[in-house]
N, C-alpha and C positions, 0 to 999 in steps of 0.2 A: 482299380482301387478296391479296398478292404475294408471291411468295416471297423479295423481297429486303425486307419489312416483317419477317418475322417474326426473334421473338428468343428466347431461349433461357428456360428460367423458372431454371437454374442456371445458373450457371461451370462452363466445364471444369473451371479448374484453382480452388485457392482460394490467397487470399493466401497470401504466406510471413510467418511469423512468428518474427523475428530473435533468437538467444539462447533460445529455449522450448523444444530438445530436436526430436524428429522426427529428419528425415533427417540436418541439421545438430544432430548432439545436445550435450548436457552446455554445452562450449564455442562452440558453433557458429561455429567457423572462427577462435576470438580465441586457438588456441593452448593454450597450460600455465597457470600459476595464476603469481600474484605483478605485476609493474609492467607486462608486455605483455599480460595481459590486463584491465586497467581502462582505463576508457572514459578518452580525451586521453592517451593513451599516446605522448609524444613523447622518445625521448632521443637525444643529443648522438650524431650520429656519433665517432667515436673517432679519426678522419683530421683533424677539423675541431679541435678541441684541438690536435692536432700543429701543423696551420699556422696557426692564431690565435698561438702561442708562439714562430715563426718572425719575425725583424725585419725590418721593413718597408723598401723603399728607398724613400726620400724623396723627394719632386719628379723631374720630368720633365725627362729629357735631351735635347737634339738631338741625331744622332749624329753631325751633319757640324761640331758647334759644336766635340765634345771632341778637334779636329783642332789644334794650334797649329802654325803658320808662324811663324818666326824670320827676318826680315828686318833686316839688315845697315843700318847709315847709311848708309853708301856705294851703296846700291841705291837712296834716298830722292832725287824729284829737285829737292824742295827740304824745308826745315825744316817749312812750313807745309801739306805735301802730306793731303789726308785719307786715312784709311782707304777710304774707296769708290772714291776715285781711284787708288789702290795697290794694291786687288783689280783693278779693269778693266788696266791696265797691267801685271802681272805674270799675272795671270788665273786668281786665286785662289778661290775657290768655296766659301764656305762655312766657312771656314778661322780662326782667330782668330788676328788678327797682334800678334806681340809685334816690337817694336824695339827692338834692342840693337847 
C-alpha cells in the first residue's frame, strides 16, 4: 500500500442538509414566511407589467424609405420614364418619389 491508495474511513465535512435548521436554520436562506418562501416562487417583476401595457409600434420602418422627393413634371424627361431611371439621373438614394 501507497500513500496516494489510502482513503479516509470518514468525510471531512458531512453533506449539507437544505431547509433542516443547523447553520442555515429555521428558513435556511428562503427569507420570511408567506409566497417567497414556497418552493416555485416566481412573481411578475413589476417593470414588466408597465411595458407589456405600453403600445406597440407596428411593422418595420426603413429610415431612408420615410424620406419623400417631390419631383416636378417638368423635370420628367419623358412621360414613360421609370422611377430607377429618375433616381440614377437626378441621383436620388433611397428616397420615395412622388410626381406632381
Amino acid at each position: 500500500m501507497q500513500i496516494h491508495n489510502l482513503k479516509r474511513q470518514h468525510k471531512n465535512k458531512k453533506d449539507r442538509l437544505v431547509g433542516r435548521g443547523g447553520k442555515h436554520a429555521k428558513t435556511s436562506g428562503r427569507g420570511g414566511k408567506g409566497q417567497t418562501a414556497r418552493a416555485g416562487n416566481k412573481r411578475r417583476p413589476e417593470l414588466r407589467d408597465i411595458i407589456k401595457k405600453l403600445p406597440k409600434m407596428r411593422g418595420y420602418q426603413f429610415k431612408s424609405i420615410r424620406r419623400v422627393e417631390i419631383v416636378k413634371k417638368e423635370k420628367l424627361a419623358s412621360k414613360k420614364e421609370k422611377f430607377s431611371e429618375i433616381r440614377k439621373r437626378l441621383n436620388l438614394k433611397g428616397a420615395k418619389i412622388v410626381i406632381k
